[in-house]
C-alpha positions in Angstrom: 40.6 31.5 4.2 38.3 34.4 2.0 39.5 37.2 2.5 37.6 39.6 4.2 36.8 42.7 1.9 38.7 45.6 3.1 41.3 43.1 2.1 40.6 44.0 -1.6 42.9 46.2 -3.9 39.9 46.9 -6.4 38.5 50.3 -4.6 42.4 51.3 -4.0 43.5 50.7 -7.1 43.7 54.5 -8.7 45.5 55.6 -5.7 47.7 52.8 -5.9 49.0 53.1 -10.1 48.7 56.9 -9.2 51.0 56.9 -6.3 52.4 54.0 -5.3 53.5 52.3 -8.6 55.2 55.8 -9.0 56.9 56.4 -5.7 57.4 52.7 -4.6 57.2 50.0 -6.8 58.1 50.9 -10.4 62.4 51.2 -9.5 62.3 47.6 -8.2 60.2 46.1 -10.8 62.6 47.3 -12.8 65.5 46.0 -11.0 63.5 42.5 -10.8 63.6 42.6 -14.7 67.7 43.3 -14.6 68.5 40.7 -12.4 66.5 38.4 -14.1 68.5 38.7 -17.4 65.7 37.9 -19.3 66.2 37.4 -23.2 64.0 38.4 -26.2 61.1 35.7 -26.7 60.9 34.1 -23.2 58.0 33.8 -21.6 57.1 35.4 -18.4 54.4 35.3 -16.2 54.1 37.6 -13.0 51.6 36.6 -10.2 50.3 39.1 -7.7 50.4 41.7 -11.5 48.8 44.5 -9.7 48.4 47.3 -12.3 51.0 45.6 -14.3 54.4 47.4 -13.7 56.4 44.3 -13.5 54.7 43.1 -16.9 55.6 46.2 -18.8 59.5 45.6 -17.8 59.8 42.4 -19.2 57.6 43.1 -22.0 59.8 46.2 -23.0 62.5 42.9 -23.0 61.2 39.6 -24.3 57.5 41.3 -26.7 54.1 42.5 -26.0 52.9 38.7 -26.5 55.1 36.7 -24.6 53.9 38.3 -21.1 50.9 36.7 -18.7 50.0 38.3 -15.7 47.3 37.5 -13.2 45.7 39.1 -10.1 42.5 38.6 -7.8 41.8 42.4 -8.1 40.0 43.1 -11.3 40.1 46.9 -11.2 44.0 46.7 -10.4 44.3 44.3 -14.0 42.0 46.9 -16.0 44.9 49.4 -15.4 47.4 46.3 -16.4 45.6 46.3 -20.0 45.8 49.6 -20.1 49.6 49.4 -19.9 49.0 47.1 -22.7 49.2 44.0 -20.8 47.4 41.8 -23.4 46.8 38.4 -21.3 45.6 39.3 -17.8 44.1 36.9 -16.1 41.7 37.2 -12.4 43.3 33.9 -10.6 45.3 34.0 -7.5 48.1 31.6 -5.5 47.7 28.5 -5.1 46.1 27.3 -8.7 47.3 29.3 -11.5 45.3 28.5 -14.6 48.6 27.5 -16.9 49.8 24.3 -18.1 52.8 23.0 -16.4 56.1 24.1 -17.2 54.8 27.0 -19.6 57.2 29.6 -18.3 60.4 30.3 -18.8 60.3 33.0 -16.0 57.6 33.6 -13.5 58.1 37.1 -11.1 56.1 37.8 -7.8 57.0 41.3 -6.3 55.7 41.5 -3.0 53.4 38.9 -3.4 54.8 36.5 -0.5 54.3 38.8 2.1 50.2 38.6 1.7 50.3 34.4 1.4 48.8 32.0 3.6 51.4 29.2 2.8 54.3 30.3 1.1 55.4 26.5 0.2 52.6 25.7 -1.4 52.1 29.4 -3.3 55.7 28.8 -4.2 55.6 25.4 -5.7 52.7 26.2 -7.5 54.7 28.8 -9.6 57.8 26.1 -9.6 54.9 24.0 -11.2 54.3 26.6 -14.3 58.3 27.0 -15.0 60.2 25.2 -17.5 62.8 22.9 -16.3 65.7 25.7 -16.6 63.0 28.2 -15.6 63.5 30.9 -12.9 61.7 32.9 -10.0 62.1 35.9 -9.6 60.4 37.1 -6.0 61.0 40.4 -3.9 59.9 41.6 -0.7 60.4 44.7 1.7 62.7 45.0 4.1 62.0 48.2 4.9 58.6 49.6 3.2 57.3 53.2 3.2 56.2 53.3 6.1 59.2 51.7 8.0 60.8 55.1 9.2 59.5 57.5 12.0 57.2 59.1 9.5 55.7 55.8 9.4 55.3 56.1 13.0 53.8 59.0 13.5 51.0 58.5 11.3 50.6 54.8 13.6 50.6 57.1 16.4 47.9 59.0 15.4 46.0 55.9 14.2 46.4 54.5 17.2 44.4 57.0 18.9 41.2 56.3 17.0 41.4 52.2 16.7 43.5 49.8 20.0 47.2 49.5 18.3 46.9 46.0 19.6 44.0 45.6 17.0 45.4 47.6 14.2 48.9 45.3 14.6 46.5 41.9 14.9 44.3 42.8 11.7 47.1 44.1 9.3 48.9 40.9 10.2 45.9 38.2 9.1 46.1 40.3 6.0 49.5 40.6 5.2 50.5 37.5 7.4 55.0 37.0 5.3 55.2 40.8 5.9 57.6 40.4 8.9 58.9 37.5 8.5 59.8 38.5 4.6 61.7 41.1 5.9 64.6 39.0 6.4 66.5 38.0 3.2 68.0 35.1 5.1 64.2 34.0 6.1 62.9 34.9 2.3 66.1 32.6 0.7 65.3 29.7 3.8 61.5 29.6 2.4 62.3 29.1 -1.1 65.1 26.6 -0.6 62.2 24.6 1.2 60.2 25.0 -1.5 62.8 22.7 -3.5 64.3 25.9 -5.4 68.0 26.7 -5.2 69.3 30.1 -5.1 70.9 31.6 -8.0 70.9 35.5 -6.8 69.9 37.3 -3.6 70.7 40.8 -2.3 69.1 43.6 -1.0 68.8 47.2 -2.5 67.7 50.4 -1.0 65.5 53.1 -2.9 65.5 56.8 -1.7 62.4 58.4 -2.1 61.0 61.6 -2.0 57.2 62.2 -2.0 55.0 65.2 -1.3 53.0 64.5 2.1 49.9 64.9 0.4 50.8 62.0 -1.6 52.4 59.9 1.5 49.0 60.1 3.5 46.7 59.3 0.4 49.2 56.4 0.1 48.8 55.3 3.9 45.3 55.6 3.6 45.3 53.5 0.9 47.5 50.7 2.6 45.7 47.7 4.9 46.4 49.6 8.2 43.9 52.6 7.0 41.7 50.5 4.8 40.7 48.2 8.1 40.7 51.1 10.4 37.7 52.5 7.7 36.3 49.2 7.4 35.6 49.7 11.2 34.9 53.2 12.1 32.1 55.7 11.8 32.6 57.7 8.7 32.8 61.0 10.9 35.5 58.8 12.9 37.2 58.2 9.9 37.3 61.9 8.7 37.9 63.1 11.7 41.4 60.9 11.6 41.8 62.0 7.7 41.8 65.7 9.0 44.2 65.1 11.7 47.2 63.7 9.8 46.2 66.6 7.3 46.7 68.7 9.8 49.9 67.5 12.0 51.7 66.1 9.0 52.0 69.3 7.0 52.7 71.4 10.2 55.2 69.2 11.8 57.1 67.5 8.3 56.7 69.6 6.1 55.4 69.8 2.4 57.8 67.0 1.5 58.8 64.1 2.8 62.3 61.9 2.1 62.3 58.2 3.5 64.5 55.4 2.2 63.0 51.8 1.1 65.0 48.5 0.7 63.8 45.7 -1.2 65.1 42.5 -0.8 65.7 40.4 -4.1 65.6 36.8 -4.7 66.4 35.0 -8.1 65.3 30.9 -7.8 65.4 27.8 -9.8 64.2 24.4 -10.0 67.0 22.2 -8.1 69.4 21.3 -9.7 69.5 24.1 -12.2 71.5 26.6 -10.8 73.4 29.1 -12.9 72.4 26.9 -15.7 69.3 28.7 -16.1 71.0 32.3 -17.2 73.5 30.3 -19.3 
């Protein structure tokens, strides 16, 4: 299925390294990177790059050269090379342009909860590792706006565009995102796969954000990027204005939510613990 094109991170993609790499995504990447133990001169590749935050980890660790990443968004892997991402590639899940077995790790943060079929998006990157190889994959268990923040900017949305409708359309686009939120249902996919488990847990992340920053980042996200795709641009602004207006008056200038990220660390069958030894 193509995906329609308020789907697409390339008009989003200053918001997103401005805010949400910042806020949301940079402390796990990192973590990804820890628990992946990775050693100087291994080769990584991370699918699903973005603007490259999981690259730069593991380039910090195994060299500048030694790190692929790829994306379908263009504009999100010009702000990769800017980090200095040197090989960034436009491809997306299910056909990865690499050689079989030419990595020994490949990462994918958040990347399961936008796929079609996770088997097949899964095995494809099994294809690309090295026999003691390992995945590293995360996804949220609770995201941003998981809280009652998060709901009372979907209460507002929801008086401009049917909930039923916002709920229908964010899930064809993000289609793992609930499902993912279970570790046990994340660990069950990639055991069916053929990977075995090596690591899994879940961390939380306490955040605090101005709310100018929180809405800019909702509006950003696949619930406010249909709802524009669909509206009157007067429609549109008129909703804009009205979470300017409540959020400020009602939350405050700042906001504090908590995030957890679920963590999984996978190898081929059969390689277990071997593959950190």
């Amino acid at each position: 299925m193509a995906p329609c094109t308020w789907w697409s991170y390339d008009e989003i993609a200053e918001c997103y390294d401005r805010i949400a790499v910042l806020h949301y995504f940079e402390r796990p990447a990192r973590q990804l990177i820890s628990l992946l133990e990775l050693r100087r001169g291994e080769r990584v590749l991370d699918v699903g790059a973005g603007t490259g935050i999981v690259a730069v980890a593991a380039r910090n660790i195994v060299g500048g050269d030694r790190v692929g990443a790829t994306d379908l968004s263009l504009q999100m892997l010009r702000r990769a090379r800017r980090r200095q991402v040197r090989c960034a590639v436009v491809s997306g899940l299910p056909h990865l342009p690499f050689d079989d077995r030419s990595f020994d790790c490949v990462t994918a943060g958040f990347v399961l909860n936008h796929s079609l079929d996770p088997h097949d998006d899964l095995r494809e990157m099994a294809r690309v590792l090295c026999p003691t190889g390992r995945l590293g994959v995360t996804s949220w268990a609770v995201g941003p706006a998981d809280n009652e923040i998060g709901m009372a900017w979907s209460a507002i949305a929801g008086s401009f565009v049917a909930p039923e409708l916002l709920a229908a359309e964010t899930g064809r686009a993000l289609p793992g995102e609930q499902r993912f939120a279970s570790l046990e249902a994340l660990e069950e996919t990639l055991r069916d796969a053929g990977l075995s488990i090596v690591l899994s847990r879940q961390i939380e992340f306490p955040i605090s954000i101005t709310t100018g920053d929180y809405l800019e980042s909702r509006s950003a996200g696949m619930t406010a990027r249909f709802m524009r795709s669909i509206l009157p641009a007067s429609v549109w602004q008129r909703f804009e204005d009205t979470v300017a207006d409540v959020f400020p008056r009602t939350l405050g200038a700042r906001l504090n939510l908590v995030t957890r990220v679920n963590f999984v660390i996978a190898a081929r069958t059969g390689a277990g613990r071997a593959a950190f030894d």
